[in-house]
TORKOL-4160 file (C-alpha; in steps of 0.2 Angstrom, whole numbers, padded with zeros to 4 digits, m for minus):
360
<pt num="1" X="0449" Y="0534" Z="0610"/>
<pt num="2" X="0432" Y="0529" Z="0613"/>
<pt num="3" X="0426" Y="0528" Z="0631"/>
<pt num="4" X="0425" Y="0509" Z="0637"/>
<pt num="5" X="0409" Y="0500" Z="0637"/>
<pt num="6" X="0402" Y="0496" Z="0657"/>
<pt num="7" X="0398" Y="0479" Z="0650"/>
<pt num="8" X="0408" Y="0468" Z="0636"/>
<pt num="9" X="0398" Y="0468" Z="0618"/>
<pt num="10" X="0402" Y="0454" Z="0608"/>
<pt num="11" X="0405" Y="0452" Z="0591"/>
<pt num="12" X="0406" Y="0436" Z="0578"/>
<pt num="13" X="0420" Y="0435" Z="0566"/>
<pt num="14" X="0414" Y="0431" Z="0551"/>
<pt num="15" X="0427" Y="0430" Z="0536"/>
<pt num="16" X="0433" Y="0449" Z="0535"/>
<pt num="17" X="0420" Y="0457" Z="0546"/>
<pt num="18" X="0414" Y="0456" Z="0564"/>
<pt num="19" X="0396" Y="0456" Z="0566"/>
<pt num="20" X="0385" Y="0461" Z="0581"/>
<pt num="21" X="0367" Y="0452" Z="0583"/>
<pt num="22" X="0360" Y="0459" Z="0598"/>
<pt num="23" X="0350" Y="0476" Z="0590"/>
<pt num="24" X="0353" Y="0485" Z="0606"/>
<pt num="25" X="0371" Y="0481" Z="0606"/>
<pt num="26" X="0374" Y="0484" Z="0589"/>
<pt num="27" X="0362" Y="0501" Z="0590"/>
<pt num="28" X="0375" Y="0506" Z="0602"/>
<pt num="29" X="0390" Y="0503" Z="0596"/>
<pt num="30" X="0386" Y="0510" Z="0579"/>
<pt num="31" X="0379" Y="0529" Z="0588"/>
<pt num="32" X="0395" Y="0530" Z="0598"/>
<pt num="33" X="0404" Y="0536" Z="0581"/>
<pt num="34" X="0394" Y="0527" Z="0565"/>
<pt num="35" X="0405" Y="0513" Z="0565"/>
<pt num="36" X="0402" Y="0499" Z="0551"/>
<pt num="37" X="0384" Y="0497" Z="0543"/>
<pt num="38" X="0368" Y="0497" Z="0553"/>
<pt num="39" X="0354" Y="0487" Z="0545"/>
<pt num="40" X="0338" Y="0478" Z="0551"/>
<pt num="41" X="0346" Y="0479" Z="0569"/>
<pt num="42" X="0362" Y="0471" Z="0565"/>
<pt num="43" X="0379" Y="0478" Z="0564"/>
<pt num="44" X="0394" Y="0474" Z="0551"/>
<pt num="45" X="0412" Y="0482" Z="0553"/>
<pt num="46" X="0425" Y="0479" Z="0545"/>
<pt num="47" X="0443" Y="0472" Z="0553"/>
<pt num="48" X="0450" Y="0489" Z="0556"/>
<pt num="49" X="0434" Y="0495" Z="0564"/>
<pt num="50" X="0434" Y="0480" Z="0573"/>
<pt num="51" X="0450" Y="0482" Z="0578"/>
<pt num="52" X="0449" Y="0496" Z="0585"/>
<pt num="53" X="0434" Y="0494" Z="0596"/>
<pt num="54" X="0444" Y="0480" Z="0602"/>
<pt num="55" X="0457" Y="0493" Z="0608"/>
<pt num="56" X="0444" Y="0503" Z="0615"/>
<pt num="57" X="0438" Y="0491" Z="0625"/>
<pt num="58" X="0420" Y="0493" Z="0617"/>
<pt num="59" X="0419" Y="0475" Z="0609"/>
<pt num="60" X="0425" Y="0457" Z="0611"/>
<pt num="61" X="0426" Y="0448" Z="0598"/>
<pt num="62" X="0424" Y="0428" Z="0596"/>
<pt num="63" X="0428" Y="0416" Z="0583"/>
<pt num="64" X="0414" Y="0402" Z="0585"/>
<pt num="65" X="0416" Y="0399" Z="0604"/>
<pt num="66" X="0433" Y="0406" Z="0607"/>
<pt num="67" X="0438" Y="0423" Z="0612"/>
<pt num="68" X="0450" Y="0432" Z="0600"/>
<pt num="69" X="0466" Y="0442" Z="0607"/>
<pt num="70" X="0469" Y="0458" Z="0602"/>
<pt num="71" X="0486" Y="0452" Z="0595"/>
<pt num="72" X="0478" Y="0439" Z="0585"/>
<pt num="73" X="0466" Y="0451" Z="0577"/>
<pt num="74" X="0481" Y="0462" Z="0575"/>
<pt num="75" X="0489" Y="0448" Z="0564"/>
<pt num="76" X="0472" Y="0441" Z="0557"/>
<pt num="77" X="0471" Y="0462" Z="0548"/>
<pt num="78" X="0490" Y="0462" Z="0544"/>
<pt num="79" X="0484" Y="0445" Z="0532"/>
<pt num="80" X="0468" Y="0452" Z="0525"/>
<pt num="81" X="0478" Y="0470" Z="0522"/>
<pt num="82" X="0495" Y="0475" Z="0514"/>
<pt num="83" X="0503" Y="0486" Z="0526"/>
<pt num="84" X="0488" Y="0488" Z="0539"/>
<pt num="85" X="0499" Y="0492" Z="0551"/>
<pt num="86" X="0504" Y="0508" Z="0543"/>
<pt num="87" X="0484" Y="0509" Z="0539"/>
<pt num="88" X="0479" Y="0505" Z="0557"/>
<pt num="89" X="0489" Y="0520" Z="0565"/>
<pt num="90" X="0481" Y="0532" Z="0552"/>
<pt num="91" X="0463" Y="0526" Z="0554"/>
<pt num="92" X="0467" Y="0524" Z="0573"/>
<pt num="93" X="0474" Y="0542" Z="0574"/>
<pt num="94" X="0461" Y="0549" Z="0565"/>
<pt num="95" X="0447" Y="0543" Z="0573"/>
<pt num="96" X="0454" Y="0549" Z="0591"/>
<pt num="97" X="0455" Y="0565" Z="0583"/>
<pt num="98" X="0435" Y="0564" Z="0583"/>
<pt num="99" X="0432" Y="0559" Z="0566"/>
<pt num="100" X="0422" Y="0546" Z="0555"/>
<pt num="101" X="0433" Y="0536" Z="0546"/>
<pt num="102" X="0431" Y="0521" Z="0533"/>
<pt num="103" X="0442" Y="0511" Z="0525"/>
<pt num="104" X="0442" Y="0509" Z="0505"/>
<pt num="105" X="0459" Y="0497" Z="0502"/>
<pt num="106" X="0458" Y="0503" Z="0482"/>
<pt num="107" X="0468" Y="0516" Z="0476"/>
<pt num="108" X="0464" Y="0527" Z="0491"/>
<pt num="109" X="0464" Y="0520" Z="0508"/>
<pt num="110" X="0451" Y="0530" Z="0519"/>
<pt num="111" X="0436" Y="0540" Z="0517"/>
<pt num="112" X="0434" Y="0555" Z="0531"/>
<pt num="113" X="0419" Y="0563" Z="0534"/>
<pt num="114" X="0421" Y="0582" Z="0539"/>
<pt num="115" X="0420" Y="0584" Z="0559"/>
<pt num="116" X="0403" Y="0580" Z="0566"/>
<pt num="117" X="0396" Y="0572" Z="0549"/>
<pt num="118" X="0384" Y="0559" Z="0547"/>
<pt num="119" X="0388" Y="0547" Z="0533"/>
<pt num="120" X="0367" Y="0547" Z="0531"/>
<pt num="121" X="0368" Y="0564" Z="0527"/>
<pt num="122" X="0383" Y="0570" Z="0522"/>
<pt num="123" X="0399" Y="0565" Z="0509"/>
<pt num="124" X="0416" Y="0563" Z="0513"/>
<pt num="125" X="0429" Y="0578" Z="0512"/>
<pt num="126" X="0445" Y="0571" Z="0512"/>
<pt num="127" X="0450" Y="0556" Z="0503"/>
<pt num="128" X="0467" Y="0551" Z="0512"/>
<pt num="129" X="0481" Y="0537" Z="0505"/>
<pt num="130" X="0493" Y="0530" Z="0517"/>
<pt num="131" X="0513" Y="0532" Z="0514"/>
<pt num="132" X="0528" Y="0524" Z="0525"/>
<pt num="133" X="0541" Y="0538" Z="0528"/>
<pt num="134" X="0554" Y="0523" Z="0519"/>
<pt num="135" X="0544" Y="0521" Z="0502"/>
<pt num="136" X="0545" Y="0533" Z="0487"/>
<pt num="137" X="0537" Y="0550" Z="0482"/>
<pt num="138" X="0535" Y="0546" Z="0466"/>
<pt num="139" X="0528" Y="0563" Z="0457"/>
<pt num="140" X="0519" Y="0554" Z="0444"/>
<pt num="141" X="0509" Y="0544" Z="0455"/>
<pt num="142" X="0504" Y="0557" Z="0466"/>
<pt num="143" X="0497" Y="0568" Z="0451"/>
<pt num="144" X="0488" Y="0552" Z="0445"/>
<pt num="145" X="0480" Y="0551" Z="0463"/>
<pt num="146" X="0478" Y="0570" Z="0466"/>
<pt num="147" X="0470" Y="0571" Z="0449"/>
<pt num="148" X="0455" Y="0557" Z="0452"/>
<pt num="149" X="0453" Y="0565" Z="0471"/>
<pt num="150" X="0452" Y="0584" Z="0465"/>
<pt num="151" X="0438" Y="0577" Z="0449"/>
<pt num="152" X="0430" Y="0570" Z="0465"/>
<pt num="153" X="0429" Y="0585" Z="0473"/>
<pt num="154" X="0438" Y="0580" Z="0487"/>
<pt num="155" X="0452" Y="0584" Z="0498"/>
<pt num="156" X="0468" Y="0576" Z="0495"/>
<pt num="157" X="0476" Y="0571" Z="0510"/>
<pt num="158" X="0494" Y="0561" Z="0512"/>
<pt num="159" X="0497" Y="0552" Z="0527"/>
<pt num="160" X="0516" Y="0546" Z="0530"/>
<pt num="161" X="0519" Y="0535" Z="0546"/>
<pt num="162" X="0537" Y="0539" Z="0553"/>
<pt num="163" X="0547" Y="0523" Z="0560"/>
<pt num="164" X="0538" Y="0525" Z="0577"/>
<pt num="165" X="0519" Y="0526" Z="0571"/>
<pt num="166" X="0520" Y="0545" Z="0571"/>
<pt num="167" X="0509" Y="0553" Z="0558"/>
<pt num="168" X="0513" Y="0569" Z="0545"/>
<pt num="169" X="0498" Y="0573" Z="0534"/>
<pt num="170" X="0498" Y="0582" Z="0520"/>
<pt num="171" X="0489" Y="0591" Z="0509"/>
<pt num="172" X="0487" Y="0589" Z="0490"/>
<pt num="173" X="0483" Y="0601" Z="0477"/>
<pt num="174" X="0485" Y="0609" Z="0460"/>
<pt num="175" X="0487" Y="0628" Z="0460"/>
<pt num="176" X="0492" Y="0639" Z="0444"/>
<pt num="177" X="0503" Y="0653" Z="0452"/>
<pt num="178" X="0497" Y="0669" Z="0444"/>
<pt num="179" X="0506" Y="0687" Z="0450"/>
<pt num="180" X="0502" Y="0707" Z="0446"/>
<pt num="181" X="0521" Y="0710" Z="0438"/>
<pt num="182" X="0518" Y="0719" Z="0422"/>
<pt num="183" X="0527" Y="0712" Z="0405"/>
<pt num="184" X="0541" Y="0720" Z="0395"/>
<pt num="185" X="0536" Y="0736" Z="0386"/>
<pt num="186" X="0541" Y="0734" Z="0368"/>
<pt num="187" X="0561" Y="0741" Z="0362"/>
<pt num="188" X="0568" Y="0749" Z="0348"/>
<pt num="189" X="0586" Y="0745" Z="0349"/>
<pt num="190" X="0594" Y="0727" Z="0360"/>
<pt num="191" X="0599" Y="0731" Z="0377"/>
<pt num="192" X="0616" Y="0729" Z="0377"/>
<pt num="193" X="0625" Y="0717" Z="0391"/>
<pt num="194" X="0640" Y="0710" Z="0395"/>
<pt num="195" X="0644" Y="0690" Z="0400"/>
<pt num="196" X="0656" Y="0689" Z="0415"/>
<pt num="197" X="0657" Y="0668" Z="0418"/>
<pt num="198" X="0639" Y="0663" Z="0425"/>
<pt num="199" X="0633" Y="0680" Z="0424"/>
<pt num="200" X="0628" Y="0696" Z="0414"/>
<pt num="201" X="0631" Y="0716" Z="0417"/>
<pt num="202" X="0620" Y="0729" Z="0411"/>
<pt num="203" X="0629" Y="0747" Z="0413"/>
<pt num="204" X="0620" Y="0758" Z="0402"/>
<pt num="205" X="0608" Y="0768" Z="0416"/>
<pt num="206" X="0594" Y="0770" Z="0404"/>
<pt num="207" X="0593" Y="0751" Z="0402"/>
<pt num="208" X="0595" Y="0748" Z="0419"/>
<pt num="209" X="0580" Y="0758" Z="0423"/>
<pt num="210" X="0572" Y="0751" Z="0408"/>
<pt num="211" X="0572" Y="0732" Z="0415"/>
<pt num="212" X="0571" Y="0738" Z="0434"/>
<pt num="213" X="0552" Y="0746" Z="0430"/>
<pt num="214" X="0547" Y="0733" Z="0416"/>
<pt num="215" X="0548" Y="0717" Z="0427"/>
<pt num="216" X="0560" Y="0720" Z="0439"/>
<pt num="217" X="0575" Y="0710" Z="0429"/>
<pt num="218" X="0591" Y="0708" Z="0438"/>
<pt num="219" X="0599" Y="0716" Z="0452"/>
<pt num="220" X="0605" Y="0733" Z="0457"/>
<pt num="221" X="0623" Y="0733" Z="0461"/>
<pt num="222" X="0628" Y="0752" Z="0465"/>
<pt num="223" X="0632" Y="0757" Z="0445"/>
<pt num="224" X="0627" Y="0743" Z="0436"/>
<pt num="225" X="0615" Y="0727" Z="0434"/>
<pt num="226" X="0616" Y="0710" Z="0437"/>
<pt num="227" X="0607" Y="0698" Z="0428"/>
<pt num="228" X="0605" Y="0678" Z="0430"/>
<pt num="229" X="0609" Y="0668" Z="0418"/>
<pt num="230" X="0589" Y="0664" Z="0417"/>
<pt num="231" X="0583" Y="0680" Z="0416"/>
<pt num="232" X="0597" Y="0680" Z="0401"/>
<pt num="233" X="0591" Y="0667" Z="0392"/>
<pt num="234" X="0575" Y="0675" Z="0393"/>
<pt num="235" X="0577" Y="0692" Z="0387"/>
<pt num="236" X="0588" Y="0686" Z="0374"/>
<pt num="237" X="0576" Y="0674" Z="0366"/>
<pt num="238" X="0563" Y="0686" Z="0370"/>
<pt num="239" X="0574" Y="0701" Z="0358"/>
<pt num="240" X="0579" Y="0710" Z="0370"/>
<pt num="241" X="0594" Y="0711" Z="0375"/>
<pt num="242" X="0612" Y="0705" Z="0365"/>
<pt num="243" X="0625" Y="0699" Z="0377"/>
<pt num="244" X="0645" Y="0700" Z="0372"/>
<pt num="245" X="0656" Y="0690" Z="0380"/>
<pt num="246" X="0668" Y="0700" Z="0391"/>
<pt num="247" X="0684" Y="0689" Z="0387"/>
<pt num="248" X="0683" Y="0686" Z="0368"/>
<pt num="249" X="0672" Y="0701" Z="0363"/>
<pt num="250" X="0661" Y="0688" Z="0352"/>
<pt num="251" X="0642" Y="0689" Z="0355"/>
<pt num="252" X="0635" Y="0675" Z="0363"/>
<pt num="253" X="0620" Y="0667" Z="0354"/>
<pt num="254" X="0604" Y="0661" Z="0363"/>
<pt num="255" X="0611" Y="0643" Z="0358"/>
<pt num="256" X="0628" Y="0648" Z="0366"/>
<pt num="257" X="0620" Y="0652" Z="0384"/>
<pt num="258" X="0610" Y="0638" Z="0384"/>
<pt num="259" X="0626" Y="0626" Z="0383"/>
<pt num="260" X="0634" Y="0639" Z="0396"/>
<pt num="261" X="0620" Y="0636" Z="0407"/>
<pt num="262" X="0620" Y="0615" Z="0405"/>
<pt num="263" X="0637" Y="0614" Z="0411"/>
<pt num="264" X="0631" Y="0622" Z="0427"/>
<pt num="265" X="0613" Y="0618" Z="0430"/>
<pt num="266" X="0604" Y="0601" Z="0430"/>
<pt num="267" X="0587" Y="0600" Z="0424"/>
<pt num="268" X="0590" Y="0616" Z="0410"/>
<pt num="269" X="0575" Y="0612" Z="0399"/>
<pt num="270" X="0565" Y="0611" Z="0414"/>
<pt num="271" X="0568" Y="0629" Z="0422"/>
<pt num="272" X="0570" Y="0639" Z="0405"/>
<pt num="273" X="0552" Y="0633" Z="0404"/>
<pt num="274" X="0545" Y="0636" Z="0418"/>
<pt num="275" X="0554" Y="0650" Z="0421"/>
<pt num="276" X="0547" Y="0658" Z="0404"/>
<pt num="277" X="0529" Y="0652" Z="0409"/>
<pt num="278" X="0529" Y="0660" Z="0428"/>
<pt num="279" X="0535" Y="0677" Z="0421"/>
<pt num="280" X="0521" Y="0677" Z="0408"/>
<pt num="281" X="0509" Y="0672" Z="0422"/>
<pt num="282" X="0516" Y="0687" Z="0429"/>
<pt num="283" X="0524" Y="0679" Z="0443"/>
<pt num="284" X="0542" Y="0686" Z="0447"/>
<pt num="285" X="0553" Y="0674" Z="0449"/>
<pt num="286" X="0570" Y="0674" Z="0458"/>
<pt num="287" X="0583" Y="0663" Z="0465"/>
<pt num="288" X="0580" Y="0649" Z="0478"/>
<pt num="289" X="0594" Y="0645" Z="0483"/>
<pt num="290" X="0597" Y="0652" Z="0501"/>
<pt num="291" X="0581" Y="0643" Z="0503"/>
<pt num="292" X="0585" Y="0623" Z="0496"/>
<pt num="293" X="0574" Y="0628" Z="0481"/>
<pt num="294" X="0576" Y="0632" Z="0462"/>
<pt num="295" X="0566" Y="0649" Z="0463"/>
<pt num="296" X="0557" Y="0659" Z="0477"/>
<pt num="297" X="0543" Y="0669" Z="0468"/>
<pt num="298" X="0533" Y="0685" Z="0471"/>
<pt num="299" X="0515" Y="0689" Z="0465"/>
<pt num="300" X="0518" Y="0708" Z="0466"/>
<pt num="301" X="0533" Y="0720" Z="0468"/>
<pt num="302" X="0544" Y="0713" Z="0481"/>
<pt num="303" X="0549" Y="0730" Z="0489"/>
<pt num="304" X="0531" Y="0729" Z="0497"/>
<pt num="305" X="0529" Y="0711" Z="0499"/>
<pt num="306" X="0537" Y="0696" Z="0502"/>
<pt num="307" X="0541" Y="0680" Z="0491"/>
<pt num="308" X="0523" Y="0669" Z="0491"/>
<pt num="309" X="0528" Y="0652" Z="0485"/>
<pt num="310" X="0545" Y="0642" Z="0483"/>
<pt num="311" X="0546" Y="0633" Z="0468"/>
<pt num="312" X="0555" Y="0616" Z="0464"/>
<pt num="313" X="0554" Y="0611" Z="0445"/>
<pt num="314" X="0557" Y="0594" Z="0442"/>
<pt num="315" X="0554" Y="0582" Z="0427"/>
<pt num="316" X="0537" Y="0570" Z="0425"/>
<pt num="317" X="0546" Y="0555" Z="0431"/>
<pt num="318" X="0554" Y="0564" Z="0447"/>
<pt num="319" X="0555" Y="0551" Z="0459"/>
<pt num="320" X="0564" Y="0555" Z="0479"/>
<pt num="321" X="0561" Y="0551" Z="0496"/>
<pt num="322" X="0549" Y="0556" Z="0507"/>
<pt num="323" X="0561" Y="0562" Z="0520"/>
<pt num="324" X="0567" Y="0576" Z="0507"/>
<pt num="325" X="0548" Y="0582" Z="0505"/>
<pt num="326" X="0547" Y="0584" Z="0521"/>
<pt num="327" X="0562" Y="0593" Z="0522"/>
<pt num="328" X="0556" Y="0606" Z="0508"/>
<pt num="329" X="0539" Y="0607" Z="0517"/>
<pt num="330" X="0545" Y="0611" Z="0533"/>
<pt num="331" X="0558" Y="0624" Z="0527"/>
<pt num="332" X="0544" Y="0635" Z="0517"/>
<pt num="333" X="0532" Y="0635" Z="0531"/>
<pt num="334" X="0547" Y="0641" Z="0543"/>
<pt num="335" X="0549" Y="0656" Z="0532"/>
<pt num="336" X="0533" Y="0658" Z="0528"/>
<pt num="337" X="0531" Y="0652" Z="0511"/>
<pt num="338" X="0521" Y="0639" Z="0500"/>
<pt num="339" X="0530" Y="0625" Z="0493"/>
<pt num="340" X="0526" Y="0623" Z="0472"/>
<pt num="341" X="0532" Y="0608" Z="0462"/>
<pt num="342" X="0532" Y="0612" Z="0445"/>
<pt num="343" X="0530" Y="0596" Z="0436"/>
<pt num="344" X="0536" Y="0598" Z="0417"/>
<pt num="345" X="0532" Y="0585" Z="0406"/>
<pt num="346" X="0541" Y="0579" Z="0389"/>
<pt num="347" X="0526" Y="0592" Z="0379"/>
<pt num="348" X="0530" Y="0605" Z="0391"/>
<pt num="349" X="0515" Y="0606" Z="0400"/>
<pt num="350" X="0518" Y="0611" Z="0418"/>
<pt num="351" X="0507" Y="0605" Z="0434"/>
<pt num="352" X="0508" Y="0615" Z="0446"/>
<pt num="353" X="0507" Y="0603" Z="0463"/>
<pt num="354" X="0503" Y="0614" Z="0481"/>
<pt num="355" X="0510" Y="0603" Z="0494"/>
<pt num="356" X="0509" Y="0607" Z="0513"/>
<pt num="357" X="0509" Y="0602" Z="0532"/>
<pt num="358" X="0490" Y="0602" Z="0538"/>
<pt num="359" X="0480" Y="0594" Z="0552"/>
<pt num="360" X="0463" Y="0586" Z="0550"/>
C-alpha cells in the first residue's frame, strides 16, 4: 500500500474517472507509481485506480462539492464493473506487491508491467484475467484466452479469488512434452502375451527383454511381464504383440481390447490417443494414479530420473471446478512434478496446457 499523502489531494469525479487539476498534485500522484494518464499537467484514473488511492489515503475524491466515501466509490465501481470486487482485490494485491497495474475490462482484465517498468518505455508481461474460486474452468475457454495472450507474446496469468479475497495465481501456457525414450526396433515374429482380466503377461524372457530395452513396456514381475492394458492396445495396433486370452484360448483382436478397456476406463478414445502421441514424442508414459492423474510421464529412462510431468487427458468441452485444478496443481508441485492437460479435440489434435502455481 502506497504511503499516505501529508496533505489530502483532491480529485473530481467525472463519469467513470477521477481527475486531478492541480499539475503539482496530479504530477505527484502519477510518479508515486504511474497511476492513470498524465497530460498537459493533468491527471485521469480510472475508478479502480481511484479507488485505490482512496484506500491509500493518497486522494479524496469529490462529486461536485461533496466528498465521496470510500464505500460509495466501492458501490459506484461495483455499477460501472461486473465483479469489481473480485477485480479490486486482484489489482489491489498486485499493486502492494510493487507493481503497475491497468485495467483492460475486455476479455483480459489487467495489464502488468514487469517490476520497475515504465509504461513510457516498456510493454506489459503479463496479461492477467480474474476467476472466482466458485465459477467454472472451462478448458475451452482458457485455450481461447491462453491462445490470444501467448500470440501477444505475453504471459498468461489466472488470478482466482478464494471466498475471503485470498488470491491463487496461475500461470498459463502450452508446452509439447518431448522425451529421449527410443522407439521400438522392428520384429520378425508377434510377441506373444497372455490376457489375465484388465491385464496382459509376457513370459517368454527374450521378449521380456525385447520390450524392457526398446521402450521400457510393462513391468518386471520376478519371471514374467506385466503389461497395461494401454501399452496393449498399443503394441498390438502397432504389430507387435498377439494377445490370447487366458480363460477361453481365443485371441483377442485390437477391436476386442478396446471394448475390454471401455468397460473400465472413461475417456478411452481420449487416452489411446494421447497415449500413442506422448510415446512417439518419446515421452514414456505410465500410470497416474497414486498420484490423482491419468498418466505420470518421464523424458528419459526412469531408473536415473524421475517422472517430469503428470498428465490429465480430457475432451475439448472439459468443463470442472476450480477447486479440483487446484487440487491437481497443488499435488504435482508437492511431489515435484508439472501438471499437463492434454486437450484432445474431436480431429484428434491434442494441446498440450502447462498449468502451475506462480507468484508475480
Amino acid at each position: 500500500m502506497l504511503e499516505p499523502n501529508d496533505k489530502a489531494i483532491h480529485g473530481r469525479l467525472n463519469s467513470s474517472s477521477v481527475i486531478i487539476d492541480e499539475q503539482i498534485d496530479a504530477q505527484s500522484v502519477y510518479n508515486k507509481g504511474y497511476f492513470g494518464v498524465f497530460s498537459n499537467g493533468v491527471l485521469s484514473c480510472d475508478l479502480m485506480e481511484a479507488l485505490y488511492l482512496m484506500e491509500s489515503k493518497n486522494v479524496e475524491i469529490y462529486d461536485k462539492k461533496k466528498k465521496i466515501s470510500f464505500s460509495n466509490m466501492y458501490i459506484l465501481l461495483s455499477k460501472k464493473i461486473s465483479f469489481s470486487s473480485l477485480k479490486y482485490f486482484v489489482y489491489r494485491d498486485v499493486r502492494m506487491r510493487g507493481f503497475v497495474i491497468k485495467f483492460r475490462n475486455d476479455f483480459i482484465d489487467f495489464n502488468v508491467l514487469p517490476r520497475g517498468g515504465n509504461p513510457k518505455r516498456n510493454p506489459s508481461r503479463y496479461w492477467i484475467k480474474v476467476y472466482s474460486e466458485r465459477w467454472h474452468f472451462d478448458v475451452k475457454g482458457i485455450i481461447e484466452l491462453a491462445e490470444i495472450v501467448s500470440n501477444s507474446k505475453k504471459i498468461f496469468i489466472i488470478a482466482v479469488v478464494d471466498e475471503e479475497g485470498d488470491i491463487t495465481y496461475y500461470k498459463i501456457r502450452f508446452v509439447k512434452p518431448k522425451g529421449k525414450i527410443l522407439p521400438l526396433a522392428p520384429v520378425t515374429t508377434l510377441i506373444e502375451s497372455f490376457l489375465f482380466e484388465d491385464r496382459v503377461i509376457v513370459y517368454d524372457p527374450a521378449s521380456i527383454s525385447f520390450l524392457q530395452n526398446n521402450g521400457l513396456y510393462g513391468k518386471v514381475m520376478n519371471e514374467y511381464l506385466v503389461l497395461s492394458l494401454l501399452e496393449s492396445i498399443y503394441l498390438i495396433d502397432k504389430g507387435y504383440i498377439s494377445i490370447k486370452n487366458s480363460k477361453t484360448g481365443r485371441m483377442v483382436t485390437l477391436t476386442g481390447l478396446k471394448k475390454l478397456y471401455k468397460r473400465i476406463e472413461k475417456n478411452l478414445t481420449e487416452r489411446i490417443i494421447a497415449y500413442k502421441e506422448l510415446r512417439e514424442n518419446g515421452v514414456l508414459v505410465k500410470t497416474g494414479f497414486k498420484y490423482g492423474s491419468h498418466f505420470r510421464c518421464y523424458s528419459s529412462d526412469p531408473n536415473t530420473s524421475h517422472a517430469k510431468y503428470l498428465i490429465h487427458v480430457v475432451p475439448d468441452n472439459y468443463v470442472t471446478i476450480w477447486p479440483e485444478i487446484s487440487r491437481a496443481v497443488r499435488l504435482a508441485h508437492g511431489v515435484k512434478k508439472e501438471l499437463i492437460l492434454a486437450v484432445v479435440g474431436k480431429d484428434e489434435k491434442i494441446t498440450y496446457i502447462h498449468i502451475e502455481r506462480t507468484r508475480l
